[in-house]
PDB file of N, CA, C and O in Angstrom:
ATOM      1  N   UNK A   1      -8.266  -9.489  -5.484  1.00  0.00           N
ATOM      2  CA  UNK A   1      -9.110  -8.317  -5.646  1.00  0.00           C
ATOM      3  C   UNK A   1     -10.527  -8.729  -6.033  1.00  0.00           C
ATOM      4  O   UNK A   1     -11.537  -8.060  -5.817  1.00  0.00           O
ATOM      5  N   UNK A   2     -10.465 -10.037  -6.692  1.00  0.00           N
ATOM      6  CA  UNK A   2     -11.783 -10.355  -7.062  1.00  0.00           C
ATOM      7  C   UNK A   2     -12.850 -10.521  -6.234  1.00  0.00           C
ATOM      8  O   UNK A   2     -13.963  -9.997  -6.283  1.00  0.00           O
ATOM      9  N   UNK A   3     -12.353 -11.373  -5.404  1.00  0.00           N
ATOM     10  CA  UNK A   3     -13.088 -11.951  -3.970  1.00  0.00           C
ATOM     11  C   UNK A   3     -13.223 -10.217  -3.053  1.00  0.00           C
ATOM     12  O   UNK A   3     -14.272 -10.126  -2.416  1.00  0.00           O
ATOM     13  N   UNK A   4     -12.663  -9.462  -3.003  1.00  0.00           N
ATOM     14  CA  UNK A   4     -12.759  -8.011  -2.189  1.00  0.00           C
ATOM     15  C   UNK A   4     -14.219  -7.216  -3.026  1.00  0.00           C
ATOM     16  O   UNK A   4     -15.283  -6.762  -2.606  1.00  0.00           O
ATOM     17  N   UNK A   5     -13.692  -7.327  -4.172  1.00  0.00           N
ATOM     18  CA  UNK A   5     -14.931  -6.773  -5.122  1.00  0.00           C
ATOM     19  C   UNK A   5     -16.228  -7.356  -4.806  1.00  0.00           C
ATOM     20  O   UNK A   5     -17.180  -6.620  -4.545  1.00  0.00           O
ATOM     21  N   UNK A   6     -16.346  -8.740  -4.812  1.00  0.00           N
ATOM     22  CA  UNK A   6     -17.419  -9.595  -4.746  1.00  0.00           C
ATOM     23  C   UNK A   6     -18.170  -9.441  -3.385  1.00  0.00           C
ATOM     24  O   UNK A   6     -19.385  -9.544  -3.219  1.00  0.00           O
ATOM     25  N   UNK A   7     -17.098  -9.141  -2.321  1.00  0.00           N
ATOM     26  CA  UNK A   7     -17.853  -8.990  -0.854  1.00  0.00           C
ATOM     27  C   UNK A   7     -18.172  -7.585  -0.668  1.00  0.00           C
ATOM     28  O   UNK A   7     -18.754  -7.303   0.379  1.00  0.00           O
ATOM     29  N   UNK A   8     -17.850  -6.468  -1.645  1.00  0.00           N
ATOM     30  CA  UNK A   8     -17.904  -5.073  -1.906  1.00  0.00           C
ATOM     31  C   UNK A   8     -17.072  -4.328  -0.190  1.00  0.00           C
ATOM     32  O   UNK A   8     -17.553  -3.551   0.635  1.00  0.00           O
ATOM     33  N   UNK A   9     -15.737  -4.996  -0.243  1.00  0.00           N
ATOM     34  CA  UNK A   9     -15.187  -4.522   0.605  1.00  0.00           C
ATOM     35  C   UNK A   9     -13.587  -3.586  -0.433  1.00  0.00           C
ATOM     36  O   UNK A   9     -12.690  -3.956  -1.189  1.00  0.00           O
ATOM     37  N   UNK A  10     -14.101  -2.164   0.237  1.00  0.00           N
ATOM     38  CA  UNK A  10     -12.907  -1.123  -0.050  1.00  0.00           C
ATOM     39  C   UNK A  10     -11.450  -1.667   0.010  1.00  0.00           C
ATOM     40  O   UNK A  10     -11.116  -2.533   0.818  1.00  0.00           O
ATOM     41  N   UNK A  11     -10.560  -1.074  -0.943  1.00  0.00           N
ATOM     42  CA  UNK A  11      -9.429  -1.580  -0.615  1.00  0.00           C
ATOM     43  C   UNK A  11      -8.628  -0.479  -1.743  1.00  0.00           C
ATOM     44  O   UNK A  11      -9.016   0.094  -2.762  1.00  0.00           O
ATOM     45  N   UNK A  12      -7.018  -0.520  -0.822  1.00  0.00           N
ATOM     46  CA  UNK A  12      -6.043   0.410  -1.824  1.00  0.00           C
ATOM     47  C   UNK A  12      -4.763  -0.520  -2.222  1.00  0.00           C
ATOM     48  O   UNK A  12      -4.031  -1.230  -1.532  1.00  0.00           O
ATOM     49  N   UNK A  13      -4.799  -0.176  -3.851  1.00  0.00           N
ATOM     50  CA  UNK A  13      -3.709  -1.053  -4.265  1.00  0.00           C
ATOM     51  C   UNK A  13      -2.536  -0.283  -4.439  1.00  0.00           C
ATOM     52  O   UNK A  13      -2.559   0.873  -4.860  1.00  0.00           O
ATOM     53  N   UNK A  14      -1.659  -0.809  -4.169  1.00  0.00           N
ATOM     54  CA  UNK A  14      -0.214  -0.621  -3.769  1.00  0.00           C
ATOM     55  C   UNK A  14       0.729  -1.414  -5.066  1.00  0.00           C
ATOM     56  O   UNK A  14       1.076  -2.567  -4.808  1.00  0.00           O
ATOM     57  N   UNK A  15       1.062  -0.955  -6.159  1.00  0.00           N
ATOM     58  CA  UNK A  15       2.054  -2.013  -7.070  1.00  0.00           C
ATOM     59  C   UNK A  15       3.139  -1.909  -6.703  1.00  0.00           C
ATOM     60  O   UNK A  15       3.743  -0.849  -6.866  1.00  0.00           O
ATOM     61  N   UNK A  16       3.840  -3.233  -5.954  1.00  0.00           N
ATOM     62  CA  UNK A  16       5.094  -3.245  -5.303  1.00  0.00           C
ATOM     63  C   UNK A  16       6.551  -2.946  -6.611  1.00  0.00           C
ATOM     64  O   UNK A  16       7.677  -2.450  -6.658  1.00  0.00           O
ATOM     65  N   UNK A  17       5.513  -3.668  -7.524  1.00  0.00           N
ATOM     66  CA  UNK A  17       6.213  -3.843  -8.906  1.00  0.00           C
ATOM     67  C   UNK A  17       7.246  -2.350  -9.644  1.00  0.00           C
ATOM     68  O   UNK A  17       8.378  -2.429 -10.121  1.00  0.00           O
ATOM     69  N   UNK A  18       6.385  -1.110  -9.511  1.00  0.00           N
ATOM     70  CA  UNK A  18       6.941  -0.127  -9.588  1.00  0.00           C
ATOM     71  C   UNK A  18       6.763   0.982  -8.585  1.00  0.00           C
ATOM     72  O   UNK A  18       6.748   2.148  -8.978  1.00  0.00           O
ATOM     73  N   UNK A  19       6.645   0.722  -7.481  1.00  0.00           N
ATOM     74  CA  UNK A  19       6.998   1.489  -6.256  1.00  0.00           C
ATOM     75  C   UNK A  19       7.298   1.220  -5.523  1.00  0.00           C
ATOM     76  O   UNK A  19       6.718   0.446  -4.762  1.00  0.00           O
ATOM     77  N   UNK A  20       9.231   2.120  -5.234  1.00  0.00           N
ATOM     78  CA  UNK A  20       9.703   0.965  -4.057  1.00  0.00           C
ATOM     79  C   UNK A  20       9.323   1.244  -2.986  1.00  0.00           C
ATOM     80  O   UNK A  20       9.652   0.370  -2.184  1.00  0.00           O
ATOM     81  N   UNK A  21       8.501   2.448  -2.319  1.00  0.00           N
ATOM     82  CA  UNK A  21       8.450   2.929  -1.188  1.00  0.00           C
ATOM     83  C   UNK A  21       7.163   1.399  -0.708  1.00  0.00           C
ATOM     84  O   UNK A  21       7.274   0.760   0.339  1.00  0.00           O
ATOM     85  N   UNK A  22       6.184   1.167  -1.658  1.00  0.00           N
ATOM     86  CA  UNK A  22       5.555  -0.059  -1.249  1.00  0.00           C
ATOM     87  C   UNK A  22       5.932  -1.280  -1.195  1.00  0.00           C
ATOM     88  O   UNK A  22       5.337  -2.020  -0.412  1.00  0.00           O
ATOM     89  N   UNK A  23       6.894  -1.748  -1.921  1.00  0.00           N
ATOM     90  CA  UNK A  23       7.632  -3.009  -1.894  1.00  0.00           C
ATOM     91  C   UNK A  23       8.394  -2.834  -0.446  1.00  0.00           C
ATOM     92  O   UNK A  23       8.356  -3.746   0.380  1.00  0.00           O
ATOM     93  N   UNK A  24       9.117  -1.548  -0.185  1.00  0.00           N
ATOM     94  CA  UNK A  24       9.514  -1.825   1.215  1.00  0.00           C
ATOM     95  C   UNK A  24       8.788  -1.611   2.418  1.00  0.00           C
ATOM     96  O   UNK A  24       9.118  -1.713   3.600  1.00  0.00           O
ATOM     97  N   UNK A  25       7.848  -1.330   1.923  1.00  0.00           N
ATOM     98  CA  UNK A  25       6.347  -1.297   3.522  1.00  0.00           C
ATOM     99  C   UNK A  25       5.824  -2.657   3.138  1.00  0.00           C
ATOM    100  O   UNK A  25       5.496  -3.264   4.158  1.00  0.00           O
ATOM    101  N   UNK A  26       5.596  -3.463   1.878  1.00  0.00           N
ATOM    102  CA  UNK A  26       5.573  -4.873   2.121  1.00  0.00           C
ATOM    103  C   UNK A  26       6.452  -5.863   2.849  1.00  0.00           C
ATOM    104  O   UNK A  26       6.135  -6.908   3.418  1.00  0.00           O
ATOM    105  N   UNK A  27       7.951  -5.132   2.655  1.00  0.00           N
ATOM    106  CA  UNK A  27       9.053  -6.325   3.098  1.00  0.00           C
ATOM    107  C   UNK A  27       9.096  -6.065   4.329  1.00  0.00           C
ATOM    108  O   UNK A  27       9.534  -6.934   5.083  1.00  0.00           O
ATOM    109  N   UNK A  28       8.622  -4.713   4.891  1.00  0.00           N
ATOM    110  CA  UNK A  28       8.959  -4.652   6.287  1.00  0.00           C
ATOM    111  C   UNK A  28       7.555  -5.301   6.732  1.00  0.00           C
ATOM    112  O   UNK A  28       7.877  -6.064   7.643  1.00  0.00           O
ATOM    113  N   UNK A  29       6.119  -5.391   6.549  1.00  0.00           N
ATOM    114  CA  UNK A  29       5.117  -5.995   7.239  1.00  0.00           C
ATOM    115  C   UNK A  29       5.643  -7.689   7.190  1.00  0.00           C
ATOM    116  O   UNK A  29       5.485  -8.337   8.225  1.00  0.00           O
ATOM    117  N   UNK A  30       6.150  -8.251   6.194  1.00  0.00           N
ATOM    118  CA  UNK A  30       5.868  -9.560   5.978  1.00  0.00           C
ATOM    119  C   UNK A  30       7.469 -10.107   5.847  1.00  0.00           C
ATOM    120  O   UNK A  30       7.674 -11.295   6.096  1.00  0.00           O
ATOM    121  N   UNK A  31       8.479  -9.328   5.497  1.00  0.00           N
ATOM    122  CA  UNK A  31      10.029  -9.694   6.048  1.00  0.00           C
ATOM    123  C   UNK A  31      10.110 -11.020   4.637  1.00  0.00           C
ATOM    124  O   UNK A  31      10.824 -12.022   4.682  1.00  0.00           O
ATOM    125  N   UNK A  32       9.393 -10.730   3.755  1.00  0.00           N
ATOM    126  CA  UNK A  32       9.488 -11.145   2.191  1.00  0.00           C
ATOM    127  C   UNK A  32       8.929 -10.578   0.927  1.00  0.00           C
ATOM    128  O   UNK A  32       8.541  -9.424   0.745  1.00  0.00           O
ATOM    129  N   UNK A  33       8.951 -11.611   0.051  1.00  0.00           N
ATOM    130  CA  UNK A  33       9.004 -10.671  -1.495  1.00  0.00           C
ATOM    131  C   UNK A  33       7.765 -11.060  -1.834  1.00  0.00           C
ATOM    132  O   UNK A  33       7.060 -10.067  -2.014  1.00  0.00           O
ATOM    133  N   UNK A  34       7.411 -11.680  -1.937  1.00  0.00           N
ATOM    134  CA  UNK A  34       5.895 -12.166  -1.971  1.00  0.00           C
ATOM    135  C   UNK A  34       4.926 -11.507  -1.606  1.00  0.00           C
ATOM    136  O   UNK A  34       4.769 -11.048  -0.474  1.00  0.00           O
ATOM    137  N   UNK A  35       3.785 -11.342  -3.036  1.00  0.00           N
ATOM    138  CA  UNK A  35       2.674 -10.264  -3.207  1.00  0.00           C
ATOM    139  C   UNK A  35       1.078 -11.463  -3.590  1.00  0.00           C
ATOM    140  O   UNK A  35       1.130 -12.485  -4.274  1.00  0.00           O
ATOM    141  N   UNK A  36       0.292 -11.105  -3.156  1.00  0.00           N
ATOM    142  CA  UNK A  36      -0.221  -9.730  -2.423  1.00  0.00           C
ATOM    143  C   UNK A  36      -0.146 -10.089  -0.422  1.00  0.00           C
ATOM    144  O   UNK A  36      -0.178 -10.955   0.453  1.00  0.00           O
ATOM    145  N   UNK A  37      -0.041  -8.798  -0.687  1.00  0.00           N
ATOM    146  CA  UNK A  37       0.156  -8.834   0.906  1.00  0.00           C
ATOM    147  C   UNK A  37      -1.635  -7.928   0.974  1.00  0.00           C
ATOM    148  O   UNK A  37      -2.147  -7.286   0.057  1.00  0.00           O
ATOM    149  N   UNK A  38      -2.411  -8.280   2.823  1.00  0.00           N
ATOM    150  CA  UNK A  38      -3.079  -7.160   2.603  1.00  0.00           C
ATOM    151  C   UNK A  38      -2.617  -7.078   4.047  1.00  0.00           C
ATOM    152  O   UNK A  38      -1.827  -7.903   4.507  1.00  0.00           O
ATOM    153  N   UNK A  39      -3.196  -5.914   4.871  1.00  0.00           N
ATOM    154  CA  UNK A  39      -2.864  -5.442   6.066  1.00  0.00           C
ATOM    155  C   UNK A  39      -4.290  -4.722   6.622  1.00  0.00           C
ATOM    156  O   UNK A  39      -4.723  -3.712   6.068  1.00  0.00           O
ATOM    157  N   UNK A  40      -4.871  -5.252   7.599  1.00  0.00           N
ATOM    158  CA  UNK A  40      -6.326  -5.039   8.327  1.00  0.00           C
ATOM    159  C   UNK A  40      -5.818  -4.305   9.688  1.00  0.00           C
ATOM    160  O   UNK A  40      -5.064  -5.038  10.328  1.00  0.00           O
ATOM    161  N   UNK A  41      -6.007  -3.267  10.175  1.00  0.00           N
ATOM    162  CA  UNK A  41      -5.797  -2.756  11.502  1.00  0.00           C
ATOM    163  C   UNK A  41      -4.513  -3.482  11.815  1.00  0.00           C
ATOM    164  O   UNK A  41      -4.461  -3.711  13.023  1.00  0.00           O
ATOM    165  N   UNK A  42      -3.583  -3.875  11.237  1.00  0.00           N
ATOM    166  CA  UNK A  42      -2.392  -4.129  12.065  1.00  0.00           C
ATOM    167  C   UNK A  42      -1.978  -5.625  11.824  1.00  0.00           C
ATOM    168  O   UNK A  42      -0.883  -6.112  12.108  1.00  0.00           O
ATOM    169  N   UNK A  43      -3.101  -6.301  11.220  1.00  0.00           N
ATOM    170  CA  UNK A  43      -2.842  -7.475  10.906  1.00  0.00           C
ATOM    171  C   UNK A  43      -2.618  -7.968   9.831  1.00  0.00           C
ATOM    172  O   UNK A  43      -3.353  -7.579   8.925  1.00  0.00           O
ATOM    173  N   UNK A  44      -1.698  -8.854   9.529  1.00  0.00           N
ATOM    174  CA  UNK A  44      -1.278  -9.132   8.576  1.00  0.00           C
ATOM    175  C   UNK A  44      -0.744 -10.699   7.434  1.00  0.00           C
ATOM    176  O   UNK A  44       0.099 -11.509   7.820  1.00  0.00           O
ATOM    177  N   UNK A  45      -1.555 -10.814   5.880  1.00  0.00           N
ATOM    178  CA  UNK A  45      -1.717 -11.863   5.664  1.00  0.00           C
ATOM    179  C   UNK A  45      -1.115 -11.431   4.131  1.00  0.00           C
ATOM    180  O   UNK A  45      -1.409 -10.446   3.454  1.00  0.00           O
ATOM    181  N   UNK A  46      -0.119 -12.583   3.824  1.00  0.00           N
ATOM    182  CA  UNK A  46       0.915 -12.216   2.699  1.00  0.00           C
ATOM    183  C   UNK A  46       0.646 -13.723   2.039  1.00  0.00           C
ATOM    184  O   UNK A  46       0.331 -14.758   2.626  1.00  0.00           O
ATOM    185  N   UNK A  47       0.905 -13.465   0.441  1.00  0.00           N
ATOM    186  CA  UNK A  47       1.090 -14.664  -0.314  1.00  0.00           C
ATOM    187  C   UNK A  47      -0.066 -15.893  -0.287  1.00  0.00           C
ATOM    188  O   UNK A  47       0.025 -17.120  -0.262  1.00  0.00           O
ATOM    189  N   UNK A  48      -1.525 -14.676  -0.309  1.00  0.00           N
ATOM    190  CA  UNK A  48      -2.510 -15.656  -0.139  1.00  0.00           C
ATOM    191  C   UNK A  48      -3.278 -16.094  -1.694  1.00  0.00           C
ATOM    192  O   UNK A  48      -2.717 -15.744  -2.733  1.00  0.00           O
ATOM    193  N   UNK A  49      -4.558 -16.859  -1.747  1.00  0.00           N
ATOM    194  CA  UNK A  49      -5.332 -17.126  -2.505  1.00  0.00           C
ATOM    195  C   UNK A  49      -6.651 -16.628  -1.920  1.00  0.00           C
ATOM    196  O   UNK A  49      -6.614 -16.306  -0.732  1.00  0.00           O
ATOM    197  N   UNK A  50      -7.967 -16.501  -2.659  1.00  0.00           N
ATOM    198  CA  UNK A  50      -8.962 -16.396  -2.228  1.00  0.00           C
ATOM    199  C   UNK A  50      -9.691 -17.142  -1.285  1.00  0.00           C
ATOM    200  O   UNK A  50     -10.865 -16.903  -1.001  1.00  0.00           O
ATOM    201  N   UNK A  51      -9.009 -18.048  -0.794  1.00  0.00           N
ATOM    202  CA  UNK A  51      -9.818 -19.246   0.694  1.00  0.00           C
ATOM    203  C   UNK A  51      -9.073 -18.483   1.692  1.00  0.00           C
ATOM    204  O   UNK A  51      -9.711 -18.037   2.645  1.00  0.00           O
ATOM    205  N   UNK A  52      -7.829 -18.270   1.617  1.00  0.00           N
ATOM    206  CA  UNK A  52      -7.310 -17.704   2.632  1.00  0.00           C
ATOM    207  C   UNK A  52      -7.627 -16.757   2.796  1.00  0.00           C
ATOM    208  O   UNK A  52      -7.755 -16.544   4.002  1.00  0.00           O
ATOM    209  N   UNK A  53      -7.965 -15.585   1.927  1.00  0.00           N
ATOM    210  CA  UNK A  53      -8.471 -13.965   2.125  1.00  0.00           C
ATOM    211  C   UNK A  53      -9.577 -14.144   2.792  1.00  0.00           C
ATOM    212  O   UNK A  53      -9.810 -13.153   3.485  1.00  0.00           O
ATOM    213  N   UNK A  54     -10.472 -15.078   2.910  1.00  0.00           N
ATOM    214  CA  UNK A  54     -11.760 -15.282   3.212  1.00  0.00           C
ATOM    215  C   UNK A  54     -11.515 -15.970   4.719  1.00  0.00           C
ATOM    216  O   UNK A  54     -12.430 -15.618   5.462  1.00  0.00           O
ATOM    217  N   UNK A  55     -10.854 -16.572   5.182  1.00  0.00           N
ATOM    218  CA  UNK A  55     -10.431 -17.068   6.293  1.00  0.00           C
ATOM    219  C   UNK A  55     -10.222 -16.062   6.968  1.00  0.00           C
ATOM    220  O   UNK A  55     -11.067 -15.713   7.793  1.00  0.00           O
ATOM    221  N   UNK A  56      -9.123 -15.392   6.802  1.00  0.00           N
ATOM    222  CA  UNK A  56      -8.433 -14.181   7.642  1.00  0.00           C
ATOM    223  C   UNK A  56      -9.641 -13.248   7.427  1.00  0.00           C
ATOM    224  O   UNK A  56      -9.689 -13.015   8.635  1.00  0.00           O
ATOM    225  N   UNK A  57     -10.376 -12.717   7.075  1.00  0.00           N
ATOM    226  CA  UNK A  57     -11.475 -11.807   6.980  1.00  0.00           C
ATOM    227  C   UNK A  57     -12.490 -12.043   7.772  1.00  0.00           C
ATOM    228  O   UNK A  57     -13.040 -11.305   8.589  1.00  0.00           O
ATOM    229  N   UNK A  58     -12.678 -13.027   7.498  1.00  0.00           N
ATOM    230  CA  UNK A  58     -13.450 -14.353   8.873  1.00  0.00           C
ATOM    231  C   UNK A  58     -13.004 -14.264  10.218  1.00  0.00           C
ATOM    232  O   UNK A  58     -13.789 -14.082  11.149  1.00  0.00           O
ATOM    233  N   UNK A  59     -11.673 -14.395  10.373  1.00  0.00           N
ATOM    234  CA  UNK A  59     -11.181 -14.095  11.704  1.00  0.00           C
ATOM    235  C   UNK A  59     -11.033 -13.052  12.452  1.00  0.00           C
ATOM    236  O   UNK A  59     -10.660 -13.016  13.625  1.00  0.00           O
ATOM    237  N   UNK A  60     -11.503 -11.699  11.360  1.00  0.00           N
ATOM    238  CA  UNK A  60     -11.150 -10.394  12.074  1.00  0.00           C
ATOM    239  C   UNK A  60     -12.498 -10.210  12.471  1.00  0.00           C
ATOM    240  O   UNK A  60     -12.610  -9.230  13.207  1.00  0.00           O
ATOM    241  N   UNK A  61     -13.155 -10.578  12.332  1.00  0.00           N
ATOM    242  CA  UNK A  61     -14.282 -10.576  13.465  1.00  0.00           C
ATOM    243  C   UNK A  61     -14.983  -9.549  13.817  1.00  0.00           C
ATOM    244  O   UNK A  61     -15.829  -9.654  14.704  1.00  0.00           O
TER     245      UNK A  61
END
């Protein structure tokens, strides 16, 4: 979230932690348990760090 803040790009958080309806729209995008997931027009990048958020953000072009 830090790195989203920093590039002042919008975003909605989802706590998988106490909502299962989001834990299971996570398990069904990414077919695991592992957070954070984010989801761009359809695409999708799970169990990252901030190089990777920045990569895949990079790639959506």
């Amino acid at each position: 979230m830090d790195w989203l803040d920093r590039n002042k790009i919008k975003y909605q958080v989802l706590d998988v932690t106490s909502d299962r309806a989001a834990w299971d729209e996570m398990f069904r995008l990414t077919n695991q348990s592992f957070a954070p997931v984010i989801e761009v027009d359809g695409e999708v990048l799970a169990d990252f760090g901030a190089t990777e958020l920045a990569q895949f953000w990079n790639s959506l072009g």
